[in-house]
C-alpha positions as CSV (number, residue, x, y, z in Angstrom):
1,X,0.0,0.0,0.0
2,X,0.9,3.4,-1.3
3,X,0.5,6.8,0.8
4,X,-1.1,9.9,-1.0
5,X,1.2,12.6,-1.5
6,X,-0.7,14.9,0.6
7,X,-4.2,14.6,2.5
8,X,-4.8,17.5,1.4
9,X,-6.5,16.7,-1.6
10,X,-7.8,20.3,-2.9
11,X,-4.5,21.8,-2.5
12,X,-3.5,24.0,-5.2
13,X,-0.5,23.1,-7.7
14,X,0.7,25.1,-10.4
15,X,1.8,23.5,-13.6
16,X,3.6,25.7,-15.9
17,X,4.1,22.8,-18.4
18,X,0.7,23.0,-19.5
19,X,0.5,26.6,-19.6
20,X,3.1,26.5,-21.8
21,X,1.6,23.9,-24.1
22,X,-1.8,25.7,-24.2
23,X,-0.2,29.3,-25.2
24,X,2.3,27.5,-27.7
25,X,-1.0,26.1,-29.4
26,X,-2.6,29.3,-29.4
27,X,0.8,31.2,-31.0
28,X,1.1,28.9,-33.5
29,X,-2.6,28.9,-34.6
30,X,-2.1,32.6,-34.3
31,X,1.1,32.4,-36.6
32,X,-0.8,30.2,-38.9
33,X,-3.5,32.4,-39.6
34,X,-2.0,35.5,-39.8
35,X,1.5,35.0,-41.6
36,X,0.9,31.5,-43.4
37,X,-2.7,31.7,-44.3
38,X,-2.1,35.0,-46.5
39,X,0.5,33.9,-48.5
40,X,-1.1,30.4,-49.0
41,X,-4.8,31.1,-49.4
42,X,-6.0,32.9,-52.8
43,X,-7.5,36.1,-51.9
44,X,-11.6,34.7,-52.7
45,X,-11.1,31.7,-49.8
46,X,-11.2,32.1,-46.4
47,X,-8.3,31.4,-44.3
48,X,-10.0,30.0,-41.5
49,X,-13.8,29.6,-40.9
50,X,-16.1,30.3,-37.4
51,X,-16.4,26.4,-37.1
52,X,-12.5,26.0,-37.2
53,X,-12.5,28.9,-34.8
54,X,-14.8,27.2,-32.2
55,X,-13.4,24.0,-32.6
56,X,-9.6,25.3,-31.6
57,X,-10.8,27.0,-28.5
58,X,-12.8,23.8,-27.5
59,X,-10.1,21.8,-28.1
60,X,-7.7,23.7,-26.3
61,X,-10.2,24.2,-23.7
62,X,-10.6,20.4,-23.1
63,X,-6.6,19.8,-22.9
64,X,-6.2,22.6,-20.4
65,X,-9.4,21.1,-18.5
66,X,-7.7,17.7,-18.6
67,X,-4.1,18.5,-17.6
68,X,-4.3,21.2,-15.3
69,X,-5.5,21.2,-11.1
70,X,-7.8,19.6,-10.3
71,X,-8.2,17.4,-12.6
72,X,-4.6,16.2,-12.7
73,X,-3.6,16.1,-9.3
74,X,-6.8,14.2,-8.7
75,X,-6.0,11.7,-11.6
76,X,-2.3,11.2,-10.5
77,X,-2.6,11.0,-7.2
78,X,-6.2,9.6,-5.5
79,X,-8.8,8.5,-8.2
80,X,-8.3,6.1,-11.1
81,X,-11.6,6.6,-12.5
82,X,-10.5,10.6,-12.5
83,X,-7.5,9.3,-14.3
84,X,-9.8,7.4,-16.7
85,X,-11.8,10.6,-17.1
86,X,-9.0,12.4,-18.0
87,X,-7.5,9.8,-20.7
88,X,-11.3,9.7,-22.1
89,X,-11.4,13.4,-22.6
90,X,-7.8,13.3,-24.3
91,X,-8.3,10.4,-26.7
92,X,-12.0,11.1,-27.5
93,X,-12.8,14.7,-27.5
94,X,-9.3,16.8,-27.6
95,X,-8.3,14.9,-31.4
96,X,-11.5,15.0,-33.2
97,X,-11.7,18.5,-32.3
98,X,-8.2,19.7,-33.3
99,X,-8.8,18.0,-36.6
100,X,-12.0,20.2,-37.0
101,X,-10.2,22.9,-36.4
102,X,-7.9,22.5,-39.4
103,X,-8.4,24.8,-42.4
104,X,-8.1,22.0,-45.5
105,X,-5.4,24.3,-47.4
106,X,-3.0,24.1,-43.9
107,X,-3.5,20.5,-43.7
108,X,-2.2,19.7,-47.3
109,X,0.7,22.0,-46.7
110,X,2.0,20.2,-43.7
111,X,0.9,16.9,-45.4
112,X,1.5,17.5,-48.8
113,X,-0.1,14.2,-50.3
114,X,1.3,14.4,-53.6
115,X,4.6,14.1,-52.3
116,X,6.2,10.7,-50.2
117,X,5.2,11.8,-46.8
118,X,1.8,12.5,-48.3
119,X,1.5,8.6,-49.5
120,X,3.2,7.4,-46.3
121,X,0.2,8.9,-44.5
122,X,-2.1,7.8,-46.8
123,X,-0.8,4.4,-46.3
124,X,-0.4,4.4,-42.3
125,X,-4.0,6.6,-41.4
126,X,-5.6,3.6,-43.1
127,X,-8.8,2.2,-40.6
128,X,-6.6,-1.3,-40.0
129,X,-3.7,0.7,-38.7
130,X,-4.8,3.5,-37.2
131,X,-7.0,1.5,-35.3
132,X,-4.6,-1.6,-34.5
133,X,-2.3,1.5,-33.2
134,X,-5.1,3.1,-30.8
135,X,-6.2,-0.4,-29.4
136,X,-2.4,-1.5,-28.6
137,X,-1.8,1.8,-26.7
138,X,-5.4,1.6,-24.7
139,X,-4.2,-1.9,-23.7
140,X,-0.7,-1.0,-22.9
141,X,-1.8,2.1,-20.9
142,X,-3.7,0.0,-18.4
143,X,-1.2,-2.4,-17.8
144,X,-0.8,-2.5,-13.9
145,X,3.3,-1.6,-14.3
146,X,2.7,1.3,-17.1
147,X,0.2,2.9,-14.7
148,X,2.2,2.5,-11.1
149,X,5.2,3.7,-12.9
150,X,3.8,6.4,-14.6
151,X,2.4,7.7,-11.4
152,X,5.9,7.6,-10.3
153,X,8.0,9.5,-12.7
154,X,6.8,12.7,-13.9
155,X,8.7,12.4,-17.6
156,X,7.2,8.8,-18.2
157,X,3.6,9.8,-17.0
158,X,3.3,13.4,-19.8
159,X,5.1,10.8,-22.0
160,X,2.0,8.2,-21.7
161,X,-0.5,11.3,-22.1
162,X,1.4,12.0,-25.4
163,X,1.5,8.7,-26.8
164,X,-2.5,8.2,-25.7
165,X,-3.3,11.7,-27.5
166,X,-1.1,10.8,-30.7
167,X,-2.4,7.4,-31.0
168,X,-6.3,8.7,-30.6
169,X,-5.3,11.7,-33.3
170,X,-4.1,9.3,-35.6
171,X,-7.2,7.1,-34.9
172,X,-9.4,9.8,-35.8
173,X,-7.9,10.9,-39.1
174,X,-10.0,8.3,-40.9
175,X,-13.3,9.8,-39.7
176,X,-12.4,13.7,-38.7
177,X,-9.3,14.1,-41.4
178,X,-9.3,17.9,-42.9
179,X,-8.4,16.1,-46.2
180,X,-11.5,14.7,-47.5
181,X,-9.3,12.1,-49.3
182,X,-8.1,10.5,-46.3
183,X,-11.5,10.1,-44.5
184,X,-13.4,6.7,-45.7
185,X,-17.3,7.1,-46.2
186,X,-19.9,7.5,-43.9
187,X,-20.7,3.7,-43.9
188,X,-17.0,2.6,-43.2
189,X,-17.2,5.2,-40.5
190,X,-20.0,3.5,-39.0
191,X,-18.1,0.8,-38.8
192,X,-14.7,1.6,-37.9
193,X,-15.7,3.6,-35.1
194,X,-18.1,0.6,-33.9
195,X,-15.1,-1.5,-33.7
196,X,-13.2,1.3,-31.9
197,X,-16.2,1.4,-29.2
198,X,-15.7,-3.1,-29.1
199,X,-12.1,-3.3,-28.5
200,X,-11.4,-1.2,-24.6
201,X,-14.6,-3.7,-23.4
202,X,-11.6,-6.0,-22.6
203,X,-10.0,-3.8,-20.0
204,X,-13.2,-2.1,-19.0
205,X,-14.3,-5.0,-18.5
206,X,-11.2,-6.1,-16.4
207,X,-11.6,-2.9,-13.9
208,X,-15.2,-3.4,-13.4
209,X,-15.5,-7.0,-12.2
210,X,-11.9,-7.0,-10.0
211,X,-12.1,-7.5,-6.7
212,X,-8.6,-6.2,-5.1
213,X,-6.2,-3.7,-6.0
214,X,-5.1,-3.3,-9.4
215,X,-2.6,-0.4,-9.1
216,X,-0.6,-0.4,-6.1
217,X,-0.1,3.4,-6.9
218,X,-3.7,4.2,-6.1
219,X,-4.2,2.0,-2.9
220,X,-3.3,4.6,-0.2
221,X,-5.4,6.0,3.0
222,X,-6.5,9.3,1.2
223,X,-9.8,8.7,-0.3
224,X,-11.5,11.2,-2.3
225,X,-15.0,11.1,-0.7
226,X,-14.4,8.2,0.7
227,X,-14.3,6.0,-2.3
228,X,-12.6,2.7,-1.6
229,X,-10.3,1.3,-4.2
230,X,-12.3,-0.9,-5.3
231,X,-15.2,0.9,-6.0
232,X,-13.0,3.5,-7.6
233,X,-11.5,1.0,-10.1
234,X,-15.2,-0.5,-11.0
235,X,-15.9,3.4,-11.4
236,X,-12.7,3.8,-14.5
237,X,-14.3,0.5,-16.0
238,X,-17.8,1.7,-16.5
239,X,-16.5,5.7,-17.7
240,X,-14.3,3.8,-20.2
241,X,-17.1,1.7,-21.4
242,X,-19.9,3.4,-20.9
243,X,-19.1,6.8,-21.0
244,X,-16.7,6.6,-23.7
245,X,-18.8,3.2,-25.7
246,X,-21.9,5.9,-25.7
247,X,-20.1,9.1,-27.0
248,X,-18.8,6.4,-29.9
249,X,-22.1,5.7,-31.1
250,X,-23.0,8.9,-30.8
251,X,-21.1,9.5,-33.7
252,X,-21.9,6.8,-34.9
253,X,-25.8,7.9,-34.9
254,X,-24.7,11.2,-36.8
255,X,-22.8,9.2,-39.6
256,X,-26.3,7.5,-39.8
257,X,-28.3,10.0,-40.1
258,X,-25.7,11.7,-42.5
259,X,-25.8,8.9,-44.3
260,X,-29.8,8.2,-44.5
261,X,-30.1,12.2,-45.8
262,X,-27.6,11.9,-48.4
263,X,-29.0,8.8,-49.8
264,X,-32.8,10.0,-49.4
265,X,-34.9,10.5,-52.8
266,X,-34.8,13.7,-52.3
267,X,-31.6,14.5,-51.9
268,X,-30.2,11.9,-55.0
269,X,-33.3,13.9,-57.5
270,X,-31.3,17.1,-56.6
271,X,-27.9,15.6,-56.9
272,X,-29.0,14.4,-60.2
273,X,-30.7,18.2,-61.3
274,X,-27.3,19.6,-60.3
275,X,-25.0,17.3,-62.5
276,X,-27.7,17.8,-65.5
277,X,-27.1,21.5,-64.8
278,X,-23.5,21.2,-65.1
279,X,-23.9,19.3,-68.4
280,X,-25.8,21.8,-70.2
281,X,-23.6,24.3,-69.7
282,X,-20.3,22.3,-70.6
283,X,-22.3,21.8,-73.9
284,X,-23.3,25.1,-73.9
């Protein structure tokens, strides 16, 4: 059995780290917008639209939420469901929201996908790889040694954060890609994400039905309104599963429903009047 750093659970800690990685975003979407954009964005197109806007802030908003007091003091050092809390808002909600937030003509400039690292991307954000990836680090992440030890030294535990938030960004690219080329169509989204929503059952499913202590890291005296270990590790297992399973096929739902509109009769009579349209005046 572990002791809490402090029983003083509501202390306040500073972390500068995050801070820094919150104002670095917002300098280089800053520098993005304002020196890049101009020079790469013909003078008719906007450089950056109200939903990219909204979708930064909330993005950034989420990581700050996630990383900073109290959220991460709680998370490291009492509550293993808070911890789970914090890993679900950083795989789930902080990627797809960046990748809104991306004006299509910045992605293809980083990207470039007419040149090799283009393809390579191509090649590695396919559904079978980027999901493989994200499964392997969910599984990994909850192995009793990666958490203990991450709770243990500092460097490993932001490196685990950064591994979980690249994994679930590259996870996302096939659904939430600014490049309409690399996202697959709404039914292979359906899909895809359905089997993304399957896969973390496993250790869900392993936190909710143990009986003793998992991580000897959060097994101490101090307990966060008096939540017994146990109880706090079948707490992780039903936010990862359920939690995180039913904002899944949420977005699952809107592919659906994206889906069923696209495909109505109404909807293929007008696509059909539109590419008439543009036939008569090619003849023309």
């Amino acid at each position: 059995m572990t002791l809490a750093t402090s029983s003083d659970i509501w202390r306040f800690q500073f972390h500068p780290e995050v801070w820094i990685v919150i104002f670095g975003g917002f300098l280089l979407a800053f520098y993005a917008v304002k020196i890049v954009g101009p020079n790469a964005v013909p003078g008719e197109e906007p450089i950056y639209t109200r939903t990219n806007s909204i979708a930064f802030i909330a993005a950034m908003f989420s990581l700050w939420f996630a990383s900073d007091w109290p959220m991460h003091d709680i998370s490291e050092e009492y509550l293993y469901s808070a911890h789970m809390l914090q890993h679900l808002i950083i795989s789930l909600i902080v990627p797809p929201l960046l990748l809104l937030a991306f004006p299509n003509w910045l992605a293809r400039l980083l990207i470039s996908p007419n040149g090799k690292i283009g393809k390579w991307i191509s090649q590695l954000t396919r559904p079978v790889i980027a999901g493989f990836v994200y499964n392997f680090v969910i599984i990994v992440t909850h192995l009793p040694f990666t958490v203990n030890y991450s709770i243990e030294n500092g460097p490993f535990h932001y490196f685990v954060h950064l591994i979980v938030f690249l994994s679930s960004l590259w996870m996302w690219i096939p659904v939430m890609s600014p490049l309409p080329e690399l996202r697959k169509s709404l039914p292979a989204q359906m899909v895809y994400l359905f089997l993304m929503s399957v896969i973390p059952t496993v250790p869900a499913g392993f936190l909710t039905f143990a009986g003793g202590a998992l991580y000897d890291a959060y097994d101490h005296s101090v307990r966060l309104w008096g939540i017994d270990i146990t109880t706090d590790q079948q707490l992780a297992g039903l936010v990862m599963k359920l939690i995180g399973g039913i904002y899944l096929w949420v977005w699952i739902a809107s592919r659906f429903f994206q889906w069923s509109r696209k495909n109505s009769p109404e909807m293929v009579l007008v696509d059909s009047q539109n590419q008439s349209d543009l036939k008569e005046k090619d003849i023309k």
